[in-house]
N, C-alpha and C positions, 0 to 999 in steps of 0.2 A: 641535899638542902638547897642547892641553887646559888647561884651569883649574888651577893650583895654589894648592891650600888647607893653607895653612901649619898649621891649627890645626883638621884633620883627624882625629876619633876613631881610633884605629887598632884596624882588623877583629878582633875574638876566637873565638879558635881554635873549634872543634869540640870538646874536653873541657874550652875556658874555658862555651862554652854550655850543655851538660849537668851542667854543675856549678850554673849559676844556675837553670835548672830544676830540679834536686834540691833546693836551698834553698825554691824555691818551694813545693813539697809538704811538704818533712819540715817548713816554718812551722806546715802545722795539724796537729792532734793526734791528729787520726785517722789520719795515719802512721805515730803514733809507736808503737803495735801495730806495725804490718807490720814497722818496721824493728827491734822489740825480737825478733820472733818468726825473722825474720832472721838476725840475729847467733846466735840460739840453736840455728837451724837448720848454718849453718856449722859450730859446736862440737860438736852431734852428728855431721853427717855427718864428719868427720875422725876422730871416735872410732870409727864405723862400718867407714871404710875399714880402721883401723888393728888392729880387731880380724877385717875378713875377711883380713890378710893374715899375723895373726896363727895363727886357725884354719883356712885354708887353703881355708874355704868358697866354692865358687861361689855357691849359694844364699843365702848370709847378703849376698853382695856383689847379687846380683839385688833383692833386697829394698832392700837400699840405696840402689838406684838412683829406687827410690821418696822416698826423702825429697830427693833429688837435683831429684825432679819437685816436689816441697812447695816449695823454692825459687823452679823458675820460676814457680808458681802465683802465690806472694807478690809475685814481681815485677810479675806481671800485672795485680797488684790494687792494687801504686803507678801501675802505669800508665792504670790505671781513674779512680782518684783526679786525676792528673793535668789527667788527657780531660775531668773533668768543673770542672775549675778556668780550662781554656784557651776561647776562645773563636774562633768562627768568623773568619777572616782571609781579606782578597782573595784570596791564593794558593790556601788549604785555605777554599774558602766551603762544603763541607760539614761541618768540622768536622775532628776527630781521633777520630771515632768508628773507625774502621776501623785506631788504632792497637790496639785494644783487639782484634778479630780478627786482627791480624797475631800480636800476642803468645800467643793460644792456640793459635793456630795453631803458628809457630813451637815453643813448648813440649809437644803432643803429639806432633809427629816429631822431637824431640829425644829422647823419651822412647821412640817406637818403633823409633828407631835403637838405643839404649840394650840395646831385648831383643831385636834382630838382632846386637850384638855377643854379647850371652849365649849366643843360640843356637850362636855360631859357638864360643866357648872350648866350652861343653857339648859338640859335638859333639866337636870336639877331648879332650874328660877322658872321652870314651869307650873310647879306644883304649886310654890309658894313664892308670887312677883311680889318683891321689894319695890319701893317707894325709891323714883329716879331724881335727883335734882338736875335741874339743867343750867346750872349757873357757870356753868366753867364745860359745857358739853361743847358748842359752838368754839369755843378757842379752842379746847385743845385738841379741834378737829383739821383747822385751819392749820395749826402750827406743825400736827403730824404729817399732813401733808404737804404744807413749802417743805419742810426740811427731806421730807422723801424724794421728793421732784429734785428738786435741787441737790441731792446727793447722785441720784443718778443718772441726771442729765450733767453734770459736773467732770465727775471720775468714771475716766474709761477704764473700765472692769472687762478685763479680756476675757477673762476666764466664763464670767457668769454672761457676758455678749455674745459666746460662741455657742453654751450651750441653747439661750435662748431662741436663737437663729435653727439650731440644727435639731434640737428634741421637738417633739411631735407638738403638735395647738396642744392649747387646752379647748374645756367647753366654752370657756367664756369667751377668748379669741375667737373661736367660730360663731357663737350667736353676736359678738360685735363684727364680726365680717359678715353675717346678713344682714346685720339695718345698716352697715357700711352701704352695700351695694344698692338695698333699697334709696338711701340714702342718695348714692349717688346718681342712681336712675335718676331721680327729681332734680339735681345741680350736677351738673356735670364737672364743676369745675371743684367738687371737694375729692376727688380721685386720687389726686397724686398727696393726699392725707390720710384717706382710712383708708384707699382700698387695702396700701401696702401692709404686710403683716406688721400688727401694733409691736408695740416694748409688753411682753405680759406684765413687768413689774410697774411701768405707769399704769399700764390697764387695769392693775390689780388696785391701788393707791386712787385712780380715779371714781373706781366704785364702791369703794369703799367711804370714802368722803361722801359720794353721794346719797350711800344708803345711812349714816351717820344724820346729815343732813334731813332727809325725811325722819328722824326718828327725832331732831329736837322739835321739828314743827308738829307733828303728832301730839306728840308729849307736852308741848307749849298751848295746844288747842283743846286737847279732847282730854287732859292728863290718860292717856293710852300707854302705860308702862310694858304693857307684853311688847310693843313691839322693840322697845329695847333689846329683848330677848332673841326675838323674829331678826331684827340685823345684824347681831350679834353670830346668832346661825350660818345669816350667807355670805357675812363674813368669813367665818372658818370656812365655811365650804368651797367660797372663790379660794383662799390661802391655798388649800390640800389642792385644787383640782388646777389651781398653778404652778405648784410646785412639785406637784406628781409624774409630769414628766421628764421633768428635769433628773428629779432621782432615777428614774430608768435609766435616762440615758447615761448618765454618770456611773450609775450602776453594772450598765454592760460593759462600760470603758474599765473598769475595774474589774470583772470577769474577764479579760482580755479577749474579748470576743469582734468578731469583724465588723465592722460595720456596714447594713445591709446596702447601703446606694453605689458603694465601693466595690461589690461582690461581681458586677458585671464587668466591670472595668478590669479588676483582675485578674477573672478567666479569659479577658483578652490576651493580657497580655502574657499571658504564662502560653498562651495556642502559639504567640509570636517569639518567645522564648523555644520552645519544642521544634522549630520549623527553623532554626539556625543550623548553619554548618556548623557540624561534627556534633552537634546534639543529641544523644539516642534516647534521653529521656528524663520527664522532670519529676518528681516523685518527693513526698515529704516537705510539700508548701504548709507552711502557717502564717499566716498576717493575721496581727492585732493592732488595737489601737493602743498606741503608748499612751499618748495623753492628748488633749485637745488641740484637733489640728494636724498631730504626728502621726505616720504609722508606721509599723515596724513588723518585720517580716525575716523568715529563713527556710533555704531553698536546697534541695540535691539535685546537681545537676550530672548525668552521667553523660559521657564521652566517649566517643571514637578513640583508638588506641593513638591513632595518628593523629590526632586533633592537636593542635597549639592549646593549650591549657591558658595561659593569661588573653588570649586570642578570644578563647568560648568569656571567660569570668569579664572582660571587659563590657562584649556585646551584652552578655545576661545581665550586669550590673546598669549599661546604659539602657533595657528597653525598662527596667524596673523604678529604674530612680524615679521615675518622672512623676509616681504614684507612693512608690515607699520610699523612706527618708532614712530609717536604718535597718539597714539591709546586711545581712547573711548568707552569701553563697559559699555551698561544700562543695567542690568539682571533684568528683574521680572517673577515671578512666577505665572503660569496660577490657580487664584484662584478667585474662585466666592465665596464670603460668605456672613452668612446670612445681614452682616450690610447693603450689594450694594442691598439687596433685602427692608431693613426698611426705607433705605434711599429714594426709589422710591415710584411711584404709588402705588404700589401696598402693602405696609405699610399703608398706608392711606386708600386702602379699607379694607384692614383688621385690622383698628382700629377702623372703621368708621360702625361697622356693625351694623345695627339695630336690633328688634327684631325678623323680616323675613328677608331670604334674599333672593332672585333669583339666581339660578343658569343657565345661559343662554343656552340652546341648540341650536342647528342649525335649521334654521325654516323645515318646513314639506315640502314637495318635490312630488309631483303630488297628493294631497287629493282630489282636485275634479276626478278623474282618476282611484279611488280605488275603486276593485270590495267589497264591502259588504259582500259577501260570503268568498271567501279566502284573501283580504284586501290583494290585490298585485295590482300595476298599471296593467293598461288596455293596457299599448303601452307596447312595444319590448324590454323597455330598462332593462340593470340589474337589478335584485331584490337588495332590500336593504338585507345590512350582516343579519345574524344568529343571531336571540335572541332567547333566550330559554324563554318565559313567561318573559321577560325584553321590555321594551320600545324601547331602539337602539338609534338609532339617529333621528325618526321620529315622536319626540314628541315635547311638547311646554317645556317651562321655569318649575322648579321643584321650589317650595317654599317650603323652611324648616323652623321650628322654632326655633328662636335662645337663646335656653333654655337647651342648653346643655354645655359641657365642651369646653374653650374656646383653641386654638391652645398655649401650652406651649412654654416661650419664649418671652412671647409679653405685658408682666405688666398684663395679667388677668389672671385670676380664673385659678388653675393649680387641677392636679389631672387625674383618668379615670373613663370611662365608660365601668364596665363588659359586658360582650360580652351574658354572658344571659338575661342582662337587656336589651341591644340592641335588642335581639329576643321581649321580651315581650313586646315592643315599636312600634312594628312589622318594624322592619330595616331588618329583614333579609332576606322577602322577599318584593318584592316593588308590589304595589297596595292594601295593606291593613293598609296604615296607616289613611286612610277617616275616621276612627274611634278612633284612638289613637293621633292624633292630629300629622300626618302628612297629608296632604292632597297634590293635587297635583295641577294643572293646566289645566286637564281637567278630565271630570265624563266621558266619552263613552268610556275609553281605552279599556277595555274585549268585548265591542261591535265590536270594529275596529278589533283585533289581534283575536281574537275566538269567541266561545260561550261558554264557559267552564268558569261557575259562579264562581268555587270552587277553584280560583287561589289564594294561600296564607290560606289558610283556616288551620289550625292544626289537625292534621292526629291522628284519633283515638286512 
């Protein structure tokens, strides 16, 4: 049945938890930005909606959808805030960095969904263009953009700053970085303005306004409603093709994958890891990207027997910090001992020995072939190696008797055998122990190798 604890805290819910985390944050003061620009952001976007469904605009509503995105940006930068208040935990021992990549992530396909529904109503007001009023098109074009400008020149957003900087252009950065340079061919001195890689999210708000713009003057001149439609279009389409990189690279950040500019940097340094004393080898590298900015890596580093272990782990840890920030090194030491040998097969046949044992040769290799007289093959091929009055490798299996002293080490009989008593046993030369109680595996050896009776014999 279990313990009962009468005076048992009781469990709080899941929006009792995210409430005492929210108190957490909005304590210090530097949230108190995010959640003032917040609320403000709420009170335009409902003014937004309420004036596209006023004027009937798609266009003014695509636009909107951008301060829709100023939202979760904001969010993402209390949850940066957060990240950086909490602290590493058993469970999450890397952190809560990677909540900070979930949230851009999440907020740029929210936002690319956003101009795939566009595309889809646009296509839809093709068939059948509704009648635009432009009575309230001009403000609430104006007003979506001070307050976009103004939010993001405002609050440094670390998170969505970093990605911006380090995922790929989009299209529209690159065709404004060539009328940039066009541009700057003619004035030289607007350089240190557009040549630099733009903000994609001004860039994005600036052309948007612009093309909003062309579409009251059209609409105020020529009543031209399609084009409502037509900016509406490249509206979503600037959205997706700005915030389509951003999701990758969030996306691979979340696959834990390397990041490719880093890849060179560390096969450096793993070549200057390997090239350390007592280093024998580096084996079982993985580095990813924790989170924006962090990377995080784990290494087996194998050793000389004799190595200084904290010696090798210091050096490895100081040439890698400099690139990875949480690091894992395994150091073991290249050692074979005798236990990896009692532990296997081969303990067991050497405890296992009987009172003969075999020792297995390599079988014989052309015997029918053998001349009788010089006991060489008959065909062309190399002679076998050089024995002096020894067997070689062209004999059968050797049986010894196992009545001597057993390998020290092993729970038996310990001790030696003088090396004159091994002569008089006759060990010292081989083919005379048929009498001393070695024998061998076969009786014709001196027939095959010579004629020479007197092999092993003792010398007057």
């Amino acid at each position: 049945m279990g313990t009962i604890h009468f005076f048992r805290k009781p469990q709080r819910s899941f929006f009792g938890k995210l409430l005492q985390e929210f108190t957490l944050v909005a304590a210090d003061r530097r949230s108190w930005k995010i959640l003032l620009f917040g609320a403000i952001n709420l009170i335009c976007t409902g003014f937004l909606l309420m004036w596209c469904s006023s004027t009937n605009s798609i266009a003014l509503t695509a636009y909107s959808y951008l301060t829709i995105f100023d939202l979760f940006s904001l969010i993402t930068c209390f949850i940066s805030y957060w990240v950086m208040m909490r602290k590493p935990s058993p469970v999450y021992s890397f952190g809560f960095e990677r909540l900070e990549v979930l949230a851009v992530f999440a907020s740029t396909v929210l936002a690319q969904l956003g101009a795939l529904f566009i595309l889809k109503e646009s296509a839809e007001r093709f068939l059948e263009q509704p009648e635009i009023h432009t009575g309230r098109l001009l403000v609430g074009t104006f007003v979506a953009l001070s307050f976009n400008l103004f939010t993001m020149l405002t609050i440094r957003n670390k998170p969505f700053a970093y990605v911006s900087e380090a995922a790929s252009t989009s299209w529209l950065q690159e065709h404004v970085a060539d009328l940039s340079r066009s541009l700057c061919g003619i004035i030289p001195g607007l350089s240190s303005i557009f040549l630099p890689r733009m903000n994609p999210f001004v860039l994005i708000d600036l052309a948007g306004a612009f093309a909003l713009c062309i579409t009251y003057m059209l609409i105020e001149i020529n009543n031209y409603f399609a084009v409502d439609t037509a900016s509406a279009i490249a509206i979503a389409l600037m959205t997706f093709g700005t915030m389509y990189p951003m999701s990758v690279y969030s996306g691979k950040v979340l696959l834990q994958t390397t990041p490719p500019h880093v890849i060179g940097q560390l096969d450096k340094l793993i070549r200057e890891v390997s090239t350390l004393d007592g280093v024998l080898e580096v084996r079982n590298e993985h580095f990813w990207t924790l989170g924006f900015g962090s990377l995080a890596g784990s290494v087996h580093v194998r050793i000389r027997r004799d190595a200084n272990e904290q010696m090798v782990l210091a050096h490895v840890t100081n040439r890698l910090y400099t690139l990875v920030s949480t690091l894992t090194v395994q150091i073991f030491k290249d050692d074979w001992t005798r236990s990896a040998l009692l532990s296997g097969p081969v303990a067991a046949s050497v405890l296992n020995f009987s009172d003969q044992h075999i020792i297995p040769m390599p079988p014989l290799k052309g015997t029918d072939d053998l001349n009788p007289i010089t006991s060489t093959p008959a065909k062309s091929s190399p002679p076998p190696e050089f024995s002096f009055n020894t067997p070689g490798k062209n004999v059968g299996p050797v049986i010894l008797p196992n009545t001597h002293t057993r390998p020290y080490g092993l729970g038996l009989n310990h001790g030696y055998t003088p090396y004159g008593s091994m002569l008089n046993q006759g060990l010292g030369a081989l083919g005379i122990g048929a009498t001393q109680g070695f024998r061998t595996g076969f009786t014709n050896v001196p027939n095959r190798y010579g004629t020479n009776n007197r092999i092993g014999q003792p010398r007057p």
